[in-house]
PDB file of N, CA, C and O in Angstrom:
ATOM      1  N   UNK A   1     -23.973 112.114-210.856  1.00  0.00           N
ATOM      2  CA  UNK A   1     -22.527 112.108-210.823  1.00  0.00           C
ATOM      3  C   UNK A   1     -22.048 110.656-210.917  1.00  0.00           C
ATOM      4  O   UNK A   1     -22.734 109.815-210.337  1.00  0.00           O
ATOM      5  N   UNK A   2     -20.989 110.274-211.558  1.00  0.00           N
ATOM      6  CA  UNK A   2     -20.590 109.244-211.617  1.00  0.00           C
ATOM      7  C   UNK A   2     -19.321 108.732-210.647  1.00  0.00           C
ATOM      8  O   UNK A   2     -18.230 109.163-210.271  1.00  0.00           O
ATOM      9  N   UNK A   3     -20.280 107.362-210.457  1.00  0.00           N
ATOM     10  CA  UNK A   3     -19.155 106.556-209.343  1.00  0.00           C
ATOM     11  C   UNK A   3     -19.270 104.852-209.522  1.00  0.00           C
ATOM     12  O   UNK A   3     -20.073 103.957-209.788  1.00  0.00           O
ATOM     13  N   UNK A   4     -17.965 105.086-209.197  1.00  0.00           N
ATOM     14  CA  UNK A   4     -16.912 103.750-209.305  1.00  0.00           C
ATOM     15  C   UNK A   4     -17.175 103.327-208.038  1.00  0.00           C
ATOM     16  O   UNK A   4     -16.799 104.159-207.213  1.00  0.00           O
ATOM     17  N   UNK A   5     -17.689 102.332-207.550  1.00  0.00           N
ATOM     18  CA  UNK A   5     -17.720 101.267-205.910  1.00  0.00           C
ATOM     19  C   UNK A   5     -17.430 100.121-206.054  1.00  0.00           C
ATOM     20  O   UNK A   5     -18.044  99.258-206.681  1.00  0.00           O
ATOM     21  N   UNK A   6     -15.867  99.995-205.117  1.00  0.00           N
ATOM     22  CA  UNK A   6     -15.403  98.396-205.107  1.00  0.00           C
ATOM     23  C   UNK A   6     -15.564  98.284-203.899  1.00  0.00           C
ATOM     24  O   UNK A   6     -15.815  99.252-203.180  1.00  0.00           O
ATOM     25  N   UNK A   7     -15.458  97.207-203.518  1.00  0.00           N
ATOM     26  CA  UNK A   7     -16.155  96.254-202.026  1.00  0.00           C
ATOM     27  C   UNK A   7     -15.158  94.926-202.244  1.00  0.00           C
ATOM     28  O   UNK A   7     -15.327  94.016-203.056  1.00  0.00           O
ATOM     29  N   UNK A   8     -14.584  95.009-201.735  1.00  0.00           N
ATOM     30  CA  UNK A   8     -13.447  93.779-201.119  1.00  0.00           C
ATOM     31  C   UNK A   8     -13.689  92.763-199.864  1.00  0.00           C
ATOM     32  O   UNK A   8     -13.630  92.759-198.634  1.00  0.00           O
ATOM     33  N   UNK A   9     -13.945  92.056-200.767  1.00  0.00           N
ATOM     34  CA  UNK A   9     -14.214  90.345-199.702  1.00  0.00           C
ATOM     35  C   UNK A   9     -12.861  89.850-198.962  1.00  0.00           C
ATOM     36  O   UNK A   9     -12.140  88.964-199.421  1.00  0.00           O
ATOM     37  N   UNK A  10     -12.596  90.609-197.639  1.00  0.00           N
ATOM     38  CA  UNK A  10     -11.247  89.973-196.543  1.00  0.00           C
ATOM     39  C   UNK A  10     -11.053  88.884-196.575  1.00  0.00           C
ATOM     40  O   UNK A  10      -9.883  88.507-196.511  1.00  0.00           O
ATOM     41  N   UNK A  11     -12.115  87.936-196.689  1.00  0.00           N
ATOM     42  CA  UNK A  11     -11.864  86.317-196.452  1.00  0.00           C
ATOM     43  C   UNK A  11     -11.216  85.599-197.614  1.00  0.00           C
ATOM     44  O   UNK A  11     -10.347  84.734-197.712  1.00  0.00           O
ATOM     45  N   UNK A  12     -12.129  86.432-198.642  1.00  0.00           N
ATOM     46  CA  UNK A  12     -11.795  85.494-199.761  1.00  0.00           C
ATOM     47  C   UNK A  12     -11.110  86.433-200.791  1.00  0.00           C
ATOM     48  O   UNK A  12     -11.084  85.883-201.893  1.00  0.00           O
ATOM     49  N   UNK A  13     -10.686  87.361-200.796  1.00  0.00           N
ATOM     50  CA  UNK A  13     -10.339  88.510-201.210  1.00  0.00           C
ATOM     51  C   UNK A  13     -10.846  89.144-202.335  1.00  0.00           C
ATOM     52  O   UNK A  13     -10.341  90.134-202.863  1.00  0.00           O
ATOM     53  N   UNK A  14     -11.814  88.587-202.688  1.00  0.00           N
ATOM     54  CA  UNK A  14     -12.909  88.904-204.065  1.00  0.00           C
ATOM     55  C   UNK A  14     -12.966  90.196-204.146  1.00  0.00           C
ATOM     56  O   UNK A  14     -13.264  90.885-203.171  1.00  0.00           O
ATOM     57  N   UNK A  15     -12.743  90.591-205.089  1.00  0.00           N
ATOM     58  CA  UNK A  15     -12.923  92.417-205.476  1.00  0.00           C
ATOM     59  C   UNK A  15     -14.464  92.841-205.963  1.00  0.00           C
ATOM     60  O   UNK A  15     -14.682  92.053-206.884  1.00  0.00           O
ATOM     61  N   UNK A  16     -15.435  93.541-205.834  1.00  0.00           N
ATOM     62  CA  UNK A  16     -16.614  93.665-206.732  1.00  0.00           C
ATOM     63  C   UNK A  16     -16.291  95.079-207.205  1.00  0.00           C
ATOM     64  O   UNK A  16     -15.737  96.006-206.614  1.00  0.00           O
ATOM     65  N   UNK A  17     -16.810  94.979-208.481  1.00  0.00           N
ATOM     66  CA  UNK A  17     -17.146  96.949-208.638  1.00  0.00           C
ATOM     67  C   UNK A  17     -18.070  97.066-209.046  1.00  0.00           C
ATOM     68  O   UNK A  17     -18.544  96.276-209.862  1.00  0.00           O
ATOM     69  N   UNK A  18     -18.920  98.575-208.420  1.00  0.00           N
ATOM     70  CA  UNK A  18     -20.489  98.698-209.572  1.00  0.00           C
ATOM     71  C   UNK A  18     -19.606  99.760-209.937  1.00  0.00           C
ATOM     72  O   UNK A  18     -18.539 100.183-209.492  1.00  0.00           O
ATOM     73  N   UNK A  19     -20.519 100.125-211.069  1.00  0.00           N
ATOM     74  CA  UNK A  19     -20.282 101.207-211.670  1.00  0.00           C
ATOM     75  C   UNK A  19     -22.166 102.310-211.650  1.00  0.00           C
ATOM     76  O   UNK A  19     -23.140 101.701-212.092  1.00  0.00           O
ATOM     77  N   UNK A  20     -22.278 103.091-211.375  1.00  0.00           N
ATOM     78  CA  UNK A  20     -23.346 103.985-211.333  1.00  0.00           C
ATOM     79  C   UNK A  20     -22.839 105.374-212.028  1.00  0.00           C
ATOM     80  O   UNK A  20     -21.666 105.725-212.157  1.00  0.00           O
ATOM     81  N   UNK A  21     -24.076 106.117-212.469  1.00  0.00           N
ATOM     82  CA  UNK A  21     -24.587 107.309-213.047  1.00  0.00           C
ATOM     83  C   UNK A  21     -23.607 107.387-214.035  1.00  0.00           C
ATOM     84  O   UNK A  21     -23.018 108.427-214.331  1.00  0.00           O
ATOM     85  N   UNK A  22     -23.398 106.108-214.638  1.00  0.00           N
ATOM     86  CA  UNK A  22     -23.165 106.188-215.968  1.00  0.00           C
ATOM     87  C   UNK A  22     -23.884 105.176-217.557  1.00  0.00           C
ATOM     88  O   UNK A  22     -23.630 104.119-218.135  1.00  0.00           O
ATOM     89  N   UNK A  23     -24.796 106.244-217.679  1.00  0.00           N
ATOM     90  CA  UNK A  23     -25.689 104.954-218.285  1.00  0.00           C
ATOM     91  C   UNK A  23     -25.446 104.592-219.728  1.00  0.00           C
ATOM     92  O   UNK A  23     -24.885 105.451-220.408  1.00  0.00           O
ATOM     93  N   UNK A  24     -25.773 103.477-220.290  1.00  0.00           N
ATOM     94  CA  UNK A  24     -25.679 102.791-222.102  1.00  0.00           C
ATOM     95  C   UNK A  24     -24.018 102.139-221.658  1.00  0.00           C
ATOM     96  O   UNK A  24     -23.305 101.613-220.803  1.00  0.00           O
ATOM     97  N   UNK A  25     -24.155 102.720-223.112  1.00  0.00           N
ATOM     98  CA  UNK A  25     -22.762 102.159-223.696  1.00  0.00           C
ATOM     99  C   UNK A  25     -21.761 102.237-223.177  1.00  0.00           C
ATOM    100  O   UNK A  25     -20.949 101.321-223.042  1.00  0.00           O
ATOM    101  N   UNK A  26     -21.637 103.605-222.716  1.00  0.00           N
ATOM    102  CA  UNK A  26     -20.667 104.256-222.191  1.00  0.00           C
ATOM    103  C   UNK A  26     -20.215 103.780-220.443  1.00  0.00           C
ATOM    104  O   UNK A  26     -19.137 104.260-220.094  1.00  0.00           O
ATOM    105  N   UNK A  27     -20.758 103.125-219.639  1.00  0.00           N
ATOM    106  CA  UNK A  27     -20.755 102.115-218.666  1.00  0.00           C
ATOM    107  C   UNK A  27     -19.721 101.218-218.960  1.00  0.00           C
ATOM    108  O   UNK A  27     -18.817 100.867-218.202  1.00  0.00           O
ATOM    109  N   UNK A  28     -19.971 100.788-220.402  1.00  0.00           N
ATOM    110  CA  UNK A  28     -19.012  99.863-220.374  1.00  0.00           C
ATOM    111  C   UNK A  28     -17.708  99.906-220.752  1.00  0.00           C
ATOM    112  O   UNK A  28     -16.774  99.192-220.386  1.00  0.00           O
ATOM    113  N   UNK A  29     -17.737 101.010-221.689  1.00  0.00           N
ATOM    114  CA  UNK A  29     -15.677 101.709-221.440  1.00  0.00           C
ATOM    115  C   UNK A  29     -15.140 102.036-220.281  1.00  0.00           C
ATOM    116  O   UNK A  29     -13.974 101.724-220.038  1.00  0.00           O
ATOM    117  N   UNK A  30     -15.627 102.466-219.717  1.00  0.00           N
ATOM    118  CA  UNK A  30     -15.777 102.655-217.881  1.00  0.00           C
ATOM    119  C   UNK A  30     -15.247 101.384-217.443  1.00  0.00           C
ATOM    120  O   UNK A  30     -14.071 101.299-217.089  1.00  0.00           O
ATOM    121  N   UNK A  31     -15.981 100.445-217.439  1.00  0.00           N
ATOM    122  CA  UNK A  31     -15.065  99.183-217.229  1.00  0.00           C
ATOM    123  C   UNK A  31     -14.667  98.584-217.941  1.00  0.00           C
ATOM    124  O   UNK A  31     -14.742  97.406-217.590  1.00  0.00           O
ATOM    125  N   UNK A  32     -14.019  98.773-219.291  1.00  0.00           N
ATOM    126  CA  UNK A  32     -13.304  98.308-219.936  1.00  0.00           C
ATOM    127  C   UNK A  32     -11.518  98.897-219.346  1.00  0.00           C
ATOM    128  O   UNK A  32     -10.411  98.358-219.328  1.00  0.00           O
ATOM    129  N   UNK A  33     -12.139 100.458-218.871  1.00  0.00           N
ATOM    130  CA  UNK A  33     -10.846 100.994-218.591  1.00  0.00           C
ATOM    131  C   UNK A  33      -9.950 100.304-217.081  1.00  0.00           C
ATOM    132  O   UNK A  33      -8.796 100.112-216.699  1.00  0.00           O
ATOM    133  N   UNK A  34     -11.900 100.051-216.429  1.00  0.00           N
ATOM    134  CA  UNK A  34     -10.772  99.284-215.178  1.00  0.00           C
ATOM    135  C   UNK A  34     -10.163  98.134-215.514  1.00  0.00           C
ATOM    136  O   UNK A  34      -8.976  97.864-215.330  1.00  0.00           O
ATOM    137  N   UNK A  35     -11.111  97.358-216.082  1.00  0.00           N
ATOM    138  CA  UNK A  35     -10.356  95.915-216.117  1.00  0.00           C
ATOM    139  C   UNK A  35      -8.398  95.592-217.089  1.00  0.00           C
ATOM    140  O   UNK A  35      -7.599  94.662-217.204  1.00  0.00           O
ATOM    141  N   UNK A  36      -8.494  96.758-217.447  1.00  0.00           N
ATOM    142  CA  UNK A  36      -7.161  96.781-217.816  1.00  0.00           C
ATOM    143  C   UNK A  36      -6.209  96.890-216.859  1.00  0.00           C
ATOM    144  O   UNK A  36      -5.142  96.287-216.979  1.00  0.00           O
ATOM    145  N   UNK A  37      -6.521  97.781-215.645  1.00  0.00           N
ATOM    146  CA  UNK A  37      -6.116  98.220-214.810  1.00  0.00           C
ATOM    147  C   UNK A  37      -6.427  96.571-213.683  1.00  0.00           C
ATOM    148  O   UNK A  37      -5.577  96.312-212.831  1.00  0.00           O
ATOM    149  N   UNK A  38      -6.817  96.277-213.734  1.00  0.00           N
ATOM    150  CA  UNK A  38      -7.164  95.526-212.213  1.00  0.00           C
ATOM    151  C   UNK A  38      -6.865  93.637-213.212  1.00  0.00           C
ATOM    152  O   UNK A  38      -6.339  92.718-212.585  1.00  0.00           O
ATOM    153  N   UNK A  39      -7.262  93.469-214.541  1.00  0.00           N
ATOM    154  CA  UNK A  39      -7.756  92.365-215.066  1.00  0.00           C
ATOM    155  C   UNK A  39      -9.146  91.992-215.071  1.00  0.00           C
ATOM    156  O   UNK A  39     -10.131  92.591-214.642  1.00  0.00           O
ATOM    157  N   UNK A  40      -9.026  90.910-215.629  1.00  0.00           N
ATOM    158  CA  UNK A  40     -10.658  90.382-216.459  1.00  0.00           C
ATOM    159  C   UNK A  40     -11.342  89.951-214.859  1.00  0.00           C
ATOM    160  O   UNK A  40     -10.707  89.675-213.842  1.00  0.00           O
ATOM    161  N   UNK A  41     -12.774  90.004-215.036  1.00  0.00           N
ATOM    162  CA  UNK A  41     -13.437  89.502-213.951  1.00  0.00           C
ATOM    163  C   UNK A  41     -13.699  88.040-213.972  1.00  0.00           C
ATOM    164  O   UNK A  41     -13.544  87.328-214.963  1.00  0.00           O
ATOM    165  N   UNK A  42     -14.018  87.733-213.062  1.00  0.00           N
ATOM    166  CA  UNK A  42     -14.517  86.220-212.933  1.00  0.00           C
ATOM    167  C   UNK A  42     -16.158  85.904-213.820  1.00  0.00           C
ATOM    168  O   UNK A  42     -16.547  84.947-214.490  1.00  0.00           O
ATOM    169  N   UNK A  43     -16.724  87.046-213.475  1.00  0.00           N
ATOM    170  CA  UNK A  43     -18.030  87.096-214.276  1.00  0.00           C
ATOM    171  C   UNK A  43     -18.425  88.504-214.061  1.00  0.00           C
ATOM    172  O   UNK A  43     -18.178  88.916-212.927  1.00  0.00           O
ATOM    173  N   UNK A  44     -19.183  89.650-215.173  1.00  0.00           N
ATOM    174  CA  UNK A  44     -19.681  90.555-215.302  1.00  0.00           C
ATOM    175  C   UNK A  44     -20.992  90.304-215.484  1.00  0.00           C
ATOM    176  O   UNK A  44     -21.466  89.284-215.983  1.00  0.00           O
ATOM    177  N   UNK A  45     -21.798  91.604-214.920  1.00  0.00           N
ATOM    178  CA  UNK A  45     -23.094  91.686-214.930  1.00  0.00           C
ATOM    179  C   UNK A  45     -23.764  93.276-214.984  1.00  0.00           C
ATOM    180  O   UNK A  45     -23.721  94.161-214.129  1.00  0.00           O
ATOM    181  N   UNK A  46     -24.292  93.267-216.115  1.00  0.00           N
ATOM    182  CA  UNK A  46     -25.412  94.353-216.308  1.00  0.00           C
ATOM    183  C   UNK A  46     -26.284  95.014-216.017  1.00  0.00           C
ATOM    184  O   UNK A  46     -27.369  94.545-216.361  1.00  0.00           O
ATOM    185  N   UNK A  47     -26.334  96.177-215.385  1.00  0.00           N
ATOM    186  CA  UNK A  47     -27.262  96.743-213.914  1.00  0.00           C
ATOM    187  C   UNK A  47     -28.348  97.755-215.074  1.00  0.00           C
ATOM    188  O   UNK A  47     -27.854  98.361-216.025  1.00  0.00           O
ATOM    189  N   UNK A  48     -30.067  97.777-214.718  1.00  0.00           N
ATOM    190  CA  UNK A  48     -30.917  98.352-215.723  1.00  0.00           C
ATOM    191  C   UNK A  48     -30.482  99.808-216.285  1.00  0.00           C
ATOM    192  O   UNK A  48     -31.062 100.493-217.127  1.00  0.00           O
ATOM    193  N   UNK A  49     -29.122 100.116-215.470  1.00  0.00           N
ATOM    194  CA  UNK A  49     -28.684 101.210-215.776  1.00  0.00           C
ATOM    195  C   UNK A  49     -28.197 101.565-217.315  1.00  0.00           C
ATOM    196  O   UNK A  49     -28.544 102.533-217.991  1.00  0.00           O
ATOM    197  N   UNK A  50     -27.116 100.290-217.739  1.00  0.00           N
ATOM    198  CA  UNK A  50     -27.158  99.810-218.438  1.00  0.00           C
ATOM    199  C   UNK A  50     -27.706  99.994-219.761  1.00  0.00           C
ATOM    200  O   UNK A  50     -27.213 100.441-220.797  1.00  0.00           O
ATOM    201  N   UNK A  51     -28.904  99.517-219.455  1.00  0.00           N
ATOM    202  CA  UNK A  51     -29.583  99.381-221.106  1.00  0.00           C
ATOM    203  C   UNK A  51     -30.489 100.804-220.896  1.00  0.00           C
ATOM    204  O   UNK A  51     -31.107 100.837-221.960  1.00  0.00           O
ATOM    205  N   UNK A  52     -30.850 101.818-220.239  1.00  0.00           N
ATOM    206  CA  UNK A  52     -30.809 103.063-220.719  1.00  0.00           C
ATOM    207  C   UNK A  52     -30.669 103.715-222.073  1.00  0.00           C
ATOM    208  O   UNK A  52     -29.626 103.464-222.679  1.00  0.00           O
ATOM    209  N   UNK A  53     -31.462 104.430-222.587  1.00  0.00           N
ATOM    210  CA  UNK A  53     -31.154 104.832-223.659  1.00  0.00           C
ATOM    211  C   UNK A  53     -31.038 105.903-223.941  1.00  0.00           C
ATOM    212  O   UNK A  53     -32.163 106.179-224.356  1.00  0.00           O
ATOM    213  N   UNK A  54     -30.222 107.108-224.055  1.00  0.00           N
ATOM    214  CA  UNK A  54     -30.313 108.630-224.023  1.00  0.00           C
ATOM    215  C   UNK A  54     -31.398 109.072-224.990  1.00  0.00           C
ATOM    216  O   UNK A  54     -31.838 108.459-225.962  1.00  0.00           O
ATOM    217  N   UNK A  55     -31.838 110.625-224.376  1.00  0.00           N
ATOM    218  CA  UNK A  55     -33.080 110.965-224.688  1.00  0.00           C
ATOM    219  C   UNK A  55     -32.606 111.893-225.708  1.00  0.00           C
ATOM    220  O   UNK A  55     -31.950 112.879-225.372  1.00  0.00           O
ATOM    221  N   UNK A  56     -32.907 111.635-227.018  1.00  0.00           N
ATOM    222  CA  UNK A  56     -32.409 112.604-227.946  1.00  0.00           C
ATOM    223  C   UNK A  56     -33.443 113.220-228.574  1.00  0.00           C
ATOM    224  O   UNK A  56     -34.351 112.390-228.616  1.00  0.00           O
ATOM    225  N   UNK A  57     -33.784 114.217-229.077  1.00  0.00           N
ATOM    226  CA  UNK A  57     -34.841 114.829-229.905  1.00  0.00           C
ATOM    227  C   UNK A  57     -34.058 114.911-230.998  1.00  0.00           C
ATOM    228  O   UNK A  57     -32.989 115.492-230.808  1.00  0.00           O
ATOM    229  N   UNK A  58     -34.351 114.331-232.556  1.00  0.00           N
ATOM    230  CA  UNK A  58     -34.534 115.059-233.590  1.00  0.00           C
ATOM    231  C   UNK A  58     -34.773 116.594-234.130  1.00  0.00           C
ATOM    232  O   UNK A  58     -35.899 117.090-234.096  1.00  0.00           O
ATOM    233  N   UNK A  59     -33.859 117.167-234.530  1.00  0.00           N
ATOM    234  CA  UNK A  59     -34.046 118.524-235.124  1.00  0.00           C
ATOM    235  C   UNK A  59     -33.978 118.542-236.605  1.00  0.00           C
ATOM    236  O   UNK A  59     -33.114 117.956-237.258  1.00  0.00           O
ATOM    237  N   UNK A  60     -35.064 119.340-237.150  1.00  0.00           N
ATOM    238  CA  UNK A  60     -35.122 119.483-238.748  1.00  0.00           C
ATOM    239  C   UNK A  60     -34.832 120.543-238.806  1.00  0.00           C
ATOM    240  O   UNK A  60     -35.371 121.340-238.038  1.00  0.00           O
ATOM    241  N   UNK A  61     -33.938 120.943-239.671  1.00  0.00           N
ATOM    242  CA  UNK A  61     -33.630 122.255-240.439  1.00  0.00           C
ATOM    243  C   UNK A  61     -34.079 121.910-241.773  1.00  0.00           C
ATOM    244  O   UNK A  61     -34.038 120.789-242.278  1.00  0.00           O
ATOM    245  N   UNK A  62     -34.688 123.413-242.510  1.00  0.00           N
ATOM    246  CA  UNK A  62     -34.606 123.747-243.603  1.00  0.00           C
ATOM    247  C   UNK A  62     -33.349 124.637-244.211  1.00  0.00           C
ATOM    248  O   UNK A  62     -33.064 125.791-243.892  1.00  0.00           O
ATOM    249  N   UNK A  63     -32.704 123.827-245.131  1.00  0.00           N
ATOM    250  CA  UNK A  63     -31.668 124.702-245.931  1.00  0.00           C
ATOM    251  C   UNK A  63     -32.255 125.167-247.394  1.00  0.00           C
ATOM    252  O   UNK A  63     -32.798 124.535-248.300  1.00  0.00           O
ATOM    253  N   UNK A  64     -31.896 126.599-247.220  1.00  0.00           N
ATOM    254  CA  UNK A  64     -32.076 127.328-248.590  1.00  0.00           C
ATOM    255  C   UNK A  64     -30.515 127.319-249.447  1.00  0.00           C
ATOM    256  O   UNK A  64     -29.378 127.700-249.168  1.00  0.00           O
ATOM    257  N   UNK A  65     -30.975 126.859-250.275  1.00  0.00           N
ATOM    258  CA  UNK A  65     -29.795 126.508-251.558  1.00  0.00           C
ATOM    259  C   UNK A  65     -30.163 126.919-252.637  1.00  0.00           C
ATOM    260  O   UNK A  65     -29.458 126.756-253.633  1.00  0.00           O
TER     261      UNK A  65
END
């Protein structure tokens, strides 16, 4: 299931967010959508979640024509 976790620094008021159980590419529209919402980060970073690659099988069909 996918989740959004921000963690807010009181002192210094630093915002963090991970983002989890959302893996590749698609992670990163995810936070493309927050940072519109909140603004650009100070620095982003890439969790092995990340570079994941979905598991696709190839299917061959034969077409009769």
């Amino acid at each position: 299931m996918p989740e959004i976790n921000f963690t807010l620094d009181e002192q210094t008021g630093e915002l963090e967010m991970k983002i989890a159980g959302v893996p590749g590419a698609q992670c990163a529209d995810v936070a493309k959508l927050v940072t519109e919402i909140l603004g650009e980060p100070e620095r982003a970073e890439n969790t092995q979640e990340f570079y994941v690659r979905a598991n696709v099988k190839p299917q061959v069909q034969n077409r009769k024509g």
